[in-house]
Each structure stands twice: as C-alpha cells, then as structure tokens.
C-alpha positions in Angstrom: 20.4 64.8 17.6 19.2 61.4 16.7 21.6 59.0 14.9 20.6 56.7 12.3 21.3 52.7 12.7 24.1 52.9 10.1 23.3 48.8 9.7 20.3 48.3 7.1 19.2 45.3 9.2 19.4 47.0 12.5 15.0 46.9 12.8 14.8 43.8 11.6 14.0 41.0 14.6 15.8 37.9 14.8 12.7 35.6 13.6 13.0 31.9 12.1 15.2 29.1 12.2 18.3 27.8 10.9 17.2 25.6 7.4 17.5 21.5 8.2 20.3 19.6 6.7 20.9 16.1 6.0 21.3 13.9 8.9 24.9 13.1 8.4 26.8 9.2 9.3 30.6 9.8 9.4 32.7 6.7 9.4 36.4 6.7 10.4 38.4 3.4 10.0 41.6 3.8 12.4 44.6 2.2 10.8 45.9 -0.3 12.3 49.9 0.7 13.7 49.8 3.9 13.1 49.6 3.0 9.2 49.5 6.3 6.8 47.0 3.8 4.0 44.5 1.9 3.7 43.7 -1.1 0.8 41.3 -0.4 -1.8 39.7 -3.2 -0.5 39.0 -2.3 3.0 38.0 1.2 2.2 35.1 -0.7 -0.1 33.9 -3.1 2.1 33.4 -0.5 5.0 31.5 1.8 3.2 29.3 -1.0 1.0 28.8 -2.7 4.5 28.0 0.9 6.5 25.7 1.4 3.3 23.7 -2.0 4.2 22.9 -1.2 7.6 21.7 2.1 7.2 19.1 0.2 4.5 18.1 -2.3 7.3 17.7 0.6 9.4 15.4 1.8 6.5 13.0 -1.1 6.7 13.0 -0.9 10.4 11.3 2.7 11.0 9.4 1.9 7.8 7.9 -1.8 8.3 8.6 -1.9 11.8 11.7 -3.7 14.0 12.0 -7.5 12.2 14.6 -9.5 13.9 14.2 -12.7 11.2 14.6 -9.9 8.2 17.4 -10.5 6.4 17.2 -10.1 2.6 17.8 -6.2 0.9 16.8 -7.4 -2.0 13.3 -6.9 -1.2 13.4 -3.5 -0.4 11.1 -1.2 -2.7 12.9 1.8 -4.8 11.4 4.2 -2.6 13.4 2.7 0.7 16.7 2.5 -1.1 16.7 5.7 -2.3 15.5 6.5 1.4 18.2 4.9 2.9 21.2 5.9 0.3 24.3 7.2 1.5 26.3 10.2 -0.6 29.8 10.5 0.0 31.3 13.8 0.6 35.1 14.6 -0.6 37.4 13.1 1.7 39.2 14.7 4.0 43.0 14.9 3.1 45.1 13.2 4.6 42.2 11.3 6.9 39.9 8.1 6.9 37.1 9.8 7.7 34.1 9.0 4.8 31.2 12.0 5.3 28.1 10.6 4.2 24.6 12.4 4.0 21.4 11.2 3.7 19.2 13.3 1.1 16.2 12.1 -0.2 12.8 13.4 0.5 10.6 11.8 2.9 8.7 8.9 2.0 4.7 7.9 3.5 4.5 5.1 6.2 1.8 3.4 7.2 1.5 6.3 10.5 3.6 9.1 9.3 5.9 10.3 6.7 9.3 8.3 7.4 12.1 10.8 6.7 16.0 10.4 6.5 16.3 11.4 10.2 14.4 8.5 11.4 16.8 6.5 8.9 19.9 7.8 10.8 18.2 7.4 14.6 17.2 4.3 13.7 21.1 3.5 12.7 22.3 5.0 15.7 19.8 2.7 18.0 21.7 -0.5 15.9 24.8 0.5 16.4 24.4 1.4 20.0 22.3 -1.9 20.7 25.8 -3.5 21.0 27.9 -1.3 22.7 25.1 -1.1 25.4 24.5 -4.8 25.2 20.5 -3.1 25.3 17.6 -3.9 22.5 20.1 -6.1 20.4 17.1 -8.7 20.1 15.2 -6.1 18.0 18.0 -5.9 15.3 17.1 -7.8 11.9 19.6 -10.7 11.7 20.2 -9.0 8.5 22.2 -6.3 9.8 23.5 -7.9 12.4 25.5 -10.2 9.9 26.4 -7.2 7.9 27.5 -5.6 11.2 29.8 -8.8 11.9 31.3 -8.1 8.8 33.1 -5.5 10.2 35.0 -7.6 11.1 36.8 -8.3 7.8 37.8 -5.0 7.6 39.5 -4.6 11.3 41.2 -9.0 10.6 42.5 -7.3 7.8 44.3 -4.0 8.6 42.2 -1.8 11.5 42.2 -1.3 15.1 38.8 0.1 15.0 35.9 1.5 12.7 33.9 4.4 14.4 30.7 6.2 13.4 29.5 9.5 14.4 26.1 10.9 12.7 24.2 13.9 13.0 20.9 15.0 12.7 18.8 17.7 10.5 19.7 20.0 13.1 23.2 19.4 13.2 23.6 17.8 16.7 25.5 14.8 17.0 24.5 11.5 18.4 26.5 9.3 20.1 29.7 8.3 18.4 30.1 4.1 18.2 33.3 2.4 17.8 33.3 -0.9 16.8 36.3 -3.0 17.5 37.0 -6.6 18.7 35.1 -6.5 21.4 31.9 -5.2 19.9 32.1 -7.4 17.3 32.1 -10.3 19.6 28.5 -9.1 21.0 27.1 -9.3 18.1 28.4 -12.9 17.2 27.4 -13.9 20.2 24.0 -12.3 19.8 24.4 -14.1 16.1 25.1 -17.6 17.4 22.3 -17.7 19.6 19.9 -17.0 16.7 19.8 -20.2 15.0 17.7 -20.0 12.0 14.5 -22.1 11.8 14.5 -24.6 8.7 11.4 -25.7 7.5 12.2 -29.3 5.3 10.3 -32.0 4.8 10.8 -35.0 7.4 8.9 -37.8 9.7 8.5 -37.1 13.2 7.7 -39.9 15.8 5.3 -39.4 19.1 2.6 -39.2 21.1 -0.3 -36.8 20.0 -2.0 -35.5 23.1 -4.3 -32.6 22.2 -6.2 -32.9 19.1 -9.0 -29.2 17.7 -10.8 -30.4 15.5 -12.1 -27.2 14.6 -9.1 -25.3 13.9 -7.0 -28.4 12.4 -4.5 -28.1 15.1 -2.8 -30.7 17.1 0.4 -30.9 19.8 2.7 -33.9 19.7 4.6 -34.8 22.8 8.1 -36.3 21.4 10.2 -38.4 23.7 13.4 -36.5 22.4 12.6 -33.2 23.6 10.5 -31.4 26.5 9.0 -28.8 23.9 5.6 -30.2 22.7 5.5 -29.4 19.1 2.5 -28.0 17.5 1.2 -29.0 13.9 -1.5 -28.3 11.2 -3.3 -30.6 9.0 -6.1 -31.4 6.4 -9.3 -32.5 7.3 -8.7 -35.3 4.9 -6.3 -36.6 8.0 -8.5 -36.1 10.3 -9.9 -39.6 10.9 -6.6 -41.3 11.4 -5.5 -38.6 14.1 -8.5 -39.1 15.7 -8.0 -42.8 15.9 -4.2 -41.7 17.1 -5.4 -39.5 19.8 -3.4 -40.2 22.9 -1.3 -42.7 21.0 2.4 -43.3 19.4 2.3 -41.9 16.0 4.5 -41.4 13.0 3.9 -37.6 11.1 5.0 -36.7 7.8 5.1 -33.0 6.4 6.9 -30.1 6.5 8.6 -29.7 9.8 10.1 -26.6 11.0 12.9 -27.1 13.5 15.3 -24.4 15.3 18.9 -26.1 16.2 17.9 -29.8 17.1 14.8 -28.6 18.8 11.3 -29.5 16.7 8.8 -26.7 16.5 6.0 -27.1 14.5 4.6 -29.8 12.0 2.6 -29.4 8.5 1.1 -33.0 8.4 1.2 -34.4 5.0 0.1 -38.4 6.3 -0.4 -39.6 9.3 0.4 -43.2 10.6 -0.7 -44.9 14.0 2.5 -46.9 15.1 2.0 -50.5 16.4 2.4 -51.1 19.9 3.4 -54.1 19.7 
C-alpha cells in the first residue's frame, strides 16, 4: 500500500532565493575602562559622523572616486536619501547602533547605483586605512570626517568598530578604528595640503611661451617646479617682449603649501635688469 506525503509541500521543489535585505553598517563604540555608559554626546557625534561617510561614499560610486571633494552640501536629494542610514532599536544593554540602508536604487551615468554599492564602497574607506592600501582615492571630505573619530575615542572610548553586511546578508570585513588608525589617516590628511587660489605677484623668468593656446611656464628662482600660467591675448605683446626674461606676473595664483603651481595672468611687467 502506498502512503501519502502527510506534508502538503512535500512535491513542491526547493526553487528561488532568499529575498535581499538592506545592506546593513553596525557600529559599536567600546567604552573606554570597562565603563557601563556612554555621553549623549559621544553617542551623537559617532553616529552623525558614521552617517557623513557613508554620504561620501554615496558620491563616490555615484560621480566617481574624488579625493579634493569635500563639501555634502552639494549632494542632490536623490544621493542623500541614497546614502541615509536608519537606526534600528538598540540592543539592551550594548553600544552597538544597527543601521540599514533602504532606499531604492538610483540611475548613474553606467548603471543603477544601489545601497549595496553605498555600503562596499564604505567598507573600501574604512579598510583603505587599516590596510594603509587606496587611501589616496578617499575624498578629503571623509577623510576629515573619519579623523573626527577621534573626538569620540579623546573623549571616553578605546575603540569604534564597524561591521556591515550586504543584501545577501554576508558580512564584510569588520574595521576598528582606534588610535592608531586614526593616526593614518592624519598622516594621509597632513600630506594633502589644500591648494589656494588668491590673488598675488609672482617674480621670474618665463621660458616657454604658446601663443596659440595662451599658455606659458615660468621658471622661479625659489622653487625647482616650473609653474604654468594662462593669459589674455590682450597680454600677449608684453610676454612676448618678456620671452626668456625676468618678469613680474600678476593674477590669480594657485599655490599648494609654499610651492607655486599655476598662474592666471592679470598684467604682465618686464623687470629691469639693471
């Protein structure tokens, strides 16, 4: 005698797969001493701070890697609401703030950049450090929003770790920041001196001259770096008169630490060799 399946799914293949969820970034702020709390203050700061990188992870996989990109505020709707975090209930008794990243995918310029790509992206910014590995790509945004951190660990924590997980669940690799890390990234920091772009005179000798393309190098005695300029035509006939001599530029000149770049000329003045 044949005996029935007595389950009602007993026929029925195993076919599919598991729905995605939201990739997931988990940050835990260890207490410093064994402490049982935590300020208001600290708690804030780490999860407004954690919120600002994931954004400039946002712009990253959206616009592409920046490293001079530095200000949120231009971020459209569409990328913050990409990039924003929602905090889960706390776990008692624990540190731990669960975050999730929800919102639909938004079009790139290639492909549709989704919330995963958000948290990968995150993970590759975290880990740049820790592996002392890409660090150069990371927007000097985050990475002062990343030495920030650092108030937070001054002020009452031995370490701040993030773990995150993607659609399907699987984690990534879990990134602690402490004192350490944070001094990579200043280092990284300090060696990025912005450029500043002001208006000044420059003095020196200018030794290439296209007159086609309104370009010209300048050989200063103060630094081995020719620096390269721009000009109106209306300048033209003194620079040409100047060619191969000392010379005194006014414009805007962009310079990075003491080191001249580049010059805008705004007038142009042969100096006397006399």
């Amino acid at each position: 005698m044949r005996v029935a399946d007595p389950s009602p799914l007993g026929e029925v293949p195993n076919t599919g797969r598991s729905p995605a969820i939201p990739p997931r970034i988990n940050t835990r702020i260890v207490p410093r001493d064994g402490s049982h709390g935590l300020s208001a203050k600290s708690l804030s700061e780490a999860i407004d701070l954690t919120q600002s990188i994931v954004s400039y992870a946002a712009n990253d996989v959206f616009h592409g890697p920046n490293p001079d990109f530095a200000d949120l505020r231009s971020l459209g709707s569409d990328l913050l609401q990409l990039s924003k975090l929602t905090i889960e209930p706390f776990e008692e008794g624990s540190f731990v703030i669960p975050a999730r990243l929800e919102a639909e995918g938004i079009p790139g310029s290639k492909s549709v950049v989704t919330t995963q790509s958000v948290a990968e992206r995150f993970v590759e910014m975290m880990s740049a450090f820790a592996q002392e590995k890409n660090a150069s790509l990371v927007s000097i945004g985050a990475i002062q929003a990343i030495e920030s951190l650092d108030r937070v660990l001054h002020r009452e924590a031995n370490a701040i770790e993030f773990e995150s997980f993607g659609t399907s669940g699987a984690a990534f690799s879990r990134v602690t920041v402490d004192p350490d890390y944070i001094g990579r990234v200043r280092t990284l920091r300090t060696s990025r001196q912005p450029t500043l772009n002001v208006l000044d005179v420059i003095e020196g000798t200018i030794t290439s001259l296209d007159i086609r393309e309104n370009k010209l190098q300048l050989s200063m005695s103060t630094q081995t770096r020719r620096v390269t300029g721009t000009f109106s035509s209306l300048y033209l006939p003194s620079l040409l008169e100047a060619l191969g001599r000392r010379v005194r530029l006014s414009g805007y000149v962009t310079r990075k630490g003491r080191t001249c770049i580049s010059v805008n000329v705004t007038s142009a003045t042969q100096i006397s060799e006399d």
